[in-house]
Each structure stands twice: as structure tokens, then as C-alpha cells.
N, C-alpha and C positions, 0 to 999 in steps of 0.2 A: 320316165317310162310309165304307160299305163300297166294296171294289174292284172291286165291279161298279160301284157307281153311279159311281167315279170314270171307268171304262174305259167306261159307254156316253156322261156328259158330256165325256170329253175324245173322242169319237167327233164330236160335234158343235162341238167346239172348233174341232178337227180338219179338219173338213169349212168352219165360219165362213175358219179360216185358208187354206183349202185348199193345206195342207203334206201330201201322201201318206205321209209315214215318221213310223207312231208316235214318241214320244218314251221314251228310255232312264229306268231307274231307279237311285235307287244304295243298297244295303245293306252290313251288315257280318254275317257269317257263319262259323259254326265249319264248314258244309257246302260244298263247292260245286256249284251244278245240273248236269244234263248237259248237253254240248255248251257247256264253257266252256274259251276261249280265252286263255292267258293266256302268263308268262314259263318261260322251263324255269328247275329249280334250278340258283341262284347257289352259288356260294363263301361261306362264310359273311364277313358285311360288320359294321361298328361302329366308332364312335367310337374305344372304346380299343382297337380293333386297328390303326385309323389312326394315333393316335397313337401307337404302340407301332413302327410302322413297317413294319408284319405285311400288310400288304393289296399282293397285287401287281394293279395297276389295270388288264393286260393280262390277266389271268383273269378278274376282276371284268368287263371288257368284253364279255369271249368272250361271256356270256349276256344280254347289251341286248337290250331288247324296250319297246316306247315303249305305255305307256297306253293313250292315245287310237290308237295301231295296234292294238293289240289290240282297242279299242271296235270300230274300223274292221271292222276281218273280224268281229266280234260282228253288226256293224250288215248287214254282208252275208250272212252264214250265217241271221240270226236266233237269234244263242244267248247265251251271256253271255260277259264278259269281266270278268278278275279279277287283283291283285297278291296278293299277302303276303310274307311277312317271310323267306322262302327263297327265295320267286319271284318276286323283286324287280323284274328286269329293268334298270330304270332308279336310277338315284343317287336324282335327284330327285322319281321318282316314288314311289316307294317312301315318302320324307318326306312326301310333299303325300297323300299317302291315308292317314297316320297306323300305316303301318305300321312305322315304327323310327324313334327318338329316339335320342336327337339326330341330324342332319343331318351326312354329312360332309363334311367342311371343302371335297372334292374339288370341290363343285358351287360353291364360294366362288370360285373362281378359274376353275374349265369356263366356268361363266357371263357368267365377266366378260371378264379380259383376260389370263387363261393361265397359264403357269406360265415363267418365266424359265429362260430356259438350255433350254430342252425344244424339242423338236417340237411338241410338241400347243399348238396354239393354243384362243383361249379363243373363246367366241359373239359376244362384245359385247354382251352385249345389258342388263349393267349397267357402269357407267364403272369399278367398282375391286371387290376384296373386299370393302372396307369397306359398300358399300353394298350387296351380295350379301349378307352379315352380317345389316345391319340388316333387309332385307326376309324373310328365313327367320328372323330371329329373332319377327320384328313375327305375322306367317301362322301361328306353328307350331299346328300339329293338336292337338287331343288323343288321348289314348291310345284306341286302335282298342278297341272292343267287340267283337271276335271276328278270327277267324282271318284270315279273307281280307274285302277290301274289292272288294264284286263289281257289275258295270252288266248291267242285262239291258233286252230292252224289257218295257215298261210293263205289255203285255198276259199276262207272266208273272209276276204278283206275285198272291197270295192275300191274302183277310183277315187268315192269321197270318202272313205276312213281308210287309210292307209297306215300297215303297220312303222313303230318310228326305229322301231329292232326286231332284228330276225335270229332266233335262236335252232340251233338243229343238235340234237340228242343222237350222238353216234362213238361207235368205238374208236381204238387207235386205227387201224386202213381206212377207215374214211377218214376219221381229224388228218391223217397224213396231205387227203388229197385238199379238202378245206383251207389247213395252214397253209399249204402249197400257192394256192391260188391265190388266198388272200396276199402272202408275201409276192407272188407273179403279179400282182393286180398293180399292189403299190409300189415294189423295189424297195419296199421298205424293212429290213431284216427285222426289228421291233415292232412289227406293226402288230404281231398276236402279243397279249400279254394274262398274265395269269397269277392277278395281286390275291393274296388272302381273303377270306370271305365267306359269307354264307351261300348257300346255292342259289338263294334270290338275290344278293350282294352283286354277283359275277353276270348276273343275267338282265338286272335290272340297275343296280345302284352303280356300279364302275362303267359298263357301258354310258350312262347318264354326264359321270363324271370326264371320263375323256371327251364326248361329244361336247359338253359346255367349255371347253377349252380348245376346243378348233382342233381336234386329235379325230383321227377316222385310223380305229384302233379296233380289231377282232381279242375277243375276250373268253379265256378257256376259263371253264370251273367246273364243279360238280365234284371237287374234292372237301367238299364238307364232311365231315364224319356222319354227321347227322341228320344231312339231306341225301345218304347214299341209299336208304330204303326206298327212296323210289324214282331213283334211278335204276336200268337195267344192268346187271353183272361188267363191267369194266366202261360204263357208258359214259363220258362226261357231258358236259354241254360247250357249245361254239358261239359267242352269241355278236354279231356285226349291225354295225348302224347300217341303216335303209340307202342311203346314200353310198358307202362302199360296197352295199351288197349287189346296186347295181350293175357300179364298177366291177365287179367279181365277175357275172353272167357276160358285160358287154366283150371281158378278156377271154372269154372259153374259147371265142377260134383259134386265137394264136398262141394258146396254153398247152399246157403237156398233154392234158385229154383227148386232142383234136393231130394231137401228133404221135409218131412213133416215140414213145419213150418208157421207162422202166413202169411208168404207172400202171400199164398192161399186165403186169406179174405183180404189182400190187392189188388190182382188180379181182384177183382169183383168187386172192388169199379173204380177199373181202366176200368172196362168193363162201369160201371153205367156212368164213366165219360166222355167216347166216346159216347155214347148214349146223356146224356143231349146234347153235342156240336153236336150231329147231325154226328157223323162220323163214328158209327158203321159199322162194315161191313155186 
């Protein structure tokens, strides 16, 4: 499909779901567009600087900048939002977008249950390294095809840089009509899935991972703990490869949307639910 024809069916998607915020895209690029938001330059970071003992973690700090915040003001400004392998920002983000190999060991123990003897406590959010380990080893990316791995909305992508994921930020009545579709697209009852991860993990590193394994798989997250600041109040994120997203718009006619079905009294609850947030139009 040309990205006109995708941007005036996902105009009706859009309007079927009625979600008011186009949905983001995700590329990889030796450019970056204007008005894109992203980490200032880091320290330089790596594996065998780690293990060399060379990396001091209080510098490496100094320049944190979390993904999905950076999407966050992207998604307010209207511009793009981008890492790479200098403008790292984040430990883990920086892995999960495919921008540096291998992972350091520091998000083994951030994430889990800390570092002994230290101040800095860990997330909990895995019971041990070991299993921190296994889940960044099971995710890992492949190697980034260009400079920066960058999100923009939908409505800035051209015939020639087409986005390779399509992510949309919405409550449970729209995710209802999304999953709906996606599973009406493929018949495939697993076809959403919704593995552990960081908010960039879900949105960028698992989509990555089923795609390189011949899987055309929709990917729920945004239940990070820690990526929930900026997200909105109950909003997760949806995020499908380009390829089944097609498949998704090319099924709207003969989908529940375009027919009598219950979706109608879910529409209205999606209306009631703009309204309490204040964002009716």
C-alpha cells in the first residue's frame, strides 16, 4: 500500500475506533527529522568497558532520558522522538531499540534486586539476575540498520521511509476494538501477545523479535511500572508490524465496524470515556 492509502484508511480506522491521537511509527535512520526529541550525549558505555571496570554509573546517569518520555513530548509537540548509540539515555533502552550489543550486565541487577553492599536499590520487577539474564538474553534485537531508531506520528512517513511498526496509545474500548481486529485480521487467537518488558521492550524489542521469526504478532505493553509516568491514566500501548497493519485496514469492510454488531455500545462508552478525561472534541 502507498502511505497515502494507508494514512487516509487508518483516518477511518481511526474515526471506527474513535481514538483522536493518530498512531506513532517506528524506523531506523542514518538522518534524523526535524523537531526530534530525544537523549543528550552520553559517556561512552559497553560491555568491555564494564567489565574492565571503566564505566562510572554516576556519569552514565547524569544523562537518563527514558524512551517512551521522549515519545511522550514527541506525542505532545507533534515531532519525533529518537535514541542511538551516543544518545543513549537509558541502559536499557538503548538494548531494546537495538542500538548496542550486548546489554550491560548493570540492568541485570537495576532490574531486579540491586546491588549488595550499595545504596541503590534494585526495581523488583524480576526476582534475581539470573532471570534478568535469561529474559535480555531470550528479547535480544538484532543489529540496528542505521544510526538512530526514531518514532514519529504516522502522518509523517513518505512512500520512501516507511514506518516498520505501528504503535497506537489508547485505553481498554479502543485496545477492545484493536485486539478485535487484529485477531478478525488473522483468525489467529494468540496473535496479540503481551511478554514482560520495559515500555520500549514491548514497543520496539518484542515486536523486532517475533517479526525476525516469521510471526506477524500485535504486542500490548505499557505495563512497565516505570514507564507509566508517561503514559496517560489507564493507557497502554498496541504496537503491530507494518505488514499486518495493512492486513488490519484492508479487513475493515467485512469487520464488526462496518457491520451491525455489539461494537456500537462499545463506541459510546469510548465516547463517555473521552469526555470523563476531558478530551472530547
Amino acid at each position: 500500500m502507498t502511505m497515502q492509502s494507508i494514512l487516509d484508511d487508518t483516518a477511518t480506522f481511526l474515526d471506527y475506533l474513535g481514538l483522536q491521537e493518530e498512531p506513532f511509527g517506528v524506523y531506523y535512520s542514518d538522518t534524523l527529522p526535524e523537531k526530534a526529541y530525544g537523549p543528550k550525549t552520553g559517556v561512552p558505555i559497553s560491555r568491555e568497558l564494564e567489565d574492565a571496570g571503566k564505566l562510572d554509573m554516576r556519569e552514565v546517569m547524569k544523562s537518563f532520558s527514558c524512551v517512551v518520555g521522549n515519545i511522550w513530548l514527541a506525542r505532545k509537540k507533534k515531532g519525533a522522538a529518537f535514541v542511538s548509540a551516543e544518545e543513549y539515555g537509558c541502559l536499557g533502552g538503548v538494548y531494546y531499540t537495538s542500538m548496542m550489543k550486548p546489554n550491560l550486565r548493570f540492568i541485570e541487577n537495576y532490574v531486579s534486586t540491586g546491588f549488595e553492599g550499595t545504596p541503590l536499590k534494585g526495581e523488583r520487577y524480576m526476582p534475581n539476575p539470573e532471570a534478568m539474564r535469561k529474559f535480555v538474553r531470550k528479547v535480544e534485537p538484532r543489529d540496528a540498520p542505521g544510526r538512530y531508531c526514531i518514532f514519529k506520528p504516522l502522518s509523517q512517513f513518505t512512500d520512501e521511509v516507511q514506518p516498520e511498526f505501528i504503535i497506537f496509545f489508547a485505553r481498554p474500548e479502543v485496545l477492545t476494538g484493536l485486539f478485535t481486529q487484529a485477531t478478525f485480521t488473522t483468525g489467529d487467537m494468540e496473535c496479540v501477545v503481551s511478554p514482560f518488558g520495559a515500555g520500549c521492550t514491548n514497543i520496539v524489542a518484542w515486536p523486532l523479535y517475533y517479526k525476525e521469526k516469521g510471526m506477524e504478532k500485535a504486542v500490548l505493553g505499557g505495563m512497565d511500572p516505570s514507564a507509566r509516568k508517561f503514559l496517560k491514566t489507564d493507557e497502554l500501548t498496541f504496537t503491530v508490524p507494518l505488514s499486518l497493519y495493512e492486513k488490519m485496514l484492508a479487513a475493515l469492510p467485512e469487520s464488526m465496524f462496518a457491520h451491525e454488531t455489539d461494537w456500537k455500545g462499545v463506541r459510546k462508552k469510548v465516547e463517555r470515556s473521552a469526555k470523563a478525561w476531558g478530551e472530547a472534541e
